[in-house]
C-alpha positions in Angstrom: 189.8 132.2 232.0 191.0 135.8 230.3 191.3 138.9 231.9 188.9 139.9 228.8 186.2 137.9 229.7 186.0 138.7 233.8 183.1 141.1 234.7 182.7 143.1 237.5 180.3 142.4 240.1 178.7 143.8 243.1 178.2 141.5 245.9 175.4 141.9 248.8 175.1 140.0 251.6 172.2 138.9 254.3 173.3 137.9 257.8 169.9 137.1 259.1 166.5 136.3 258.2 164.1 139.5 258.4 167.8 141.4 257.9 168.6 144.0 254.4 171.4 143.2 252.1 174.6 145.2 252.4 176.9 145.9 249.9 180.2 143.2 251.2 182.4 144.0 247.8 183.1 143.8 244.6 185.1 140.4 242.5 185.9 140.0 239.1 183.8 136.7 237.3 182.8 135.6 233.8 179.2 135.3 234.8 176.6 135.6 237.5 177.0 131.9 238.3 180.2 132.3 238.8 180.4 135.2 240.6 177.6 133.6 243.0 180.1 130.7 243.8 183.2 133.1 244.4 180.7 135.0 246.6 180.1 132.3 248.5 183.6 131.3 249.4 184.9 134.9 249.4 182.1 136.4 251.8 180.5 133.4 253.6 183.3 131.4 255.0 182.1 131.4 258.2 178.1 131.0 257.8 177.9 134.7 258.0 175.1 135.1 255.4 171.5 133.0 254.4 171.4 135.3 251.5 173.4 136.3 248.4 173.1 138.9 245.5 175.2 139.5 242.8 174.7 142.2 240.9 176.9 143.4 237.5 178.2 147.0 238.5 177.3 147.9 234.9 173.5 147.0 236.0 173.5 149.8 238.9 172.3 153.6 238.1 172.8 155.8 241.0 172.7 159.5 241.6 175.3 161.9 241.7 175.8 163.8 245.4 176.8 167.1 243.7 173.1 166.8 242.0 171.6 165.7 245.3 169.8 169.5 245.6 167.9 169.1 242.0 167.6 165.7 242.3 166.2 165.2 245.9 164.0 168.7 246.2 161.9 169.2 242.9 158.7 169.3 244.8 159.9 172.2 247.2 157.5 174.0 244.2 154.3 172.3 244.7 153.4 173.0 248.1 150.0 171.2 248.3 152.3 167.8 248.5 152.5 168.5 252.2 149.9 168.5 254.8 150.7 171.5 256.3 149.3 173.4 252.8 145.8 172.4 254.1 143.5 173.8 256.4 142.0 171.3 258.9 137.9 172.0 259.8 137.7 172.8 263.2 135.8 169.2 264.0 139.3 167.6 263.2 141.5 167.4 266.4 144.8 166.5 267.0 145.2 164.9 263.6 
């Protein structure tokens, strides 16, 4: 195994049944096979997980925090996306 061929994955983890994934690490492995069976003996030594995901970090998009205003508010211009832009018939009650 070369340094050339080692990927870098993303490991999640599931403690419990019912539970989400959390991100546990990274590890270096030539594919996801691999990198499922490093997982396994790397982050589940003890039985602390019933689930397993590895995912290439070239696979994930994420946003940027500095673009968090543009990227998380766009609708602040269409107001009618929120119920408080409509007027409620006086029949309706506490709705």
């Amino acid at each position: 195994m070369s340094a050339e061929n080692l990927q870098l994955f993303e490991i999640f983890l599931r403690s419990k049944r019912g539970l989400d994934h959390k991100h546990v690490g990274s590890l270096h492995a030539e594919d996801h096979e691999q990198a499922l069976e490093y997982a396994r003996d790397v982050y589940t030594r003890r039985s602390e997980g019933v689930s397993i995901w590895v995912v290439r970090s070239d696979d994930i998009c994420a946003s940027q925090e500095d673009d968090s205003e543009s990227f998380y508010d766009p609708s602040n211009d269409k107001p009618y996306r929120l119920a408080t832009y409509y007027q409620l018939p006086d029949e309706v009650n506490n709705m």
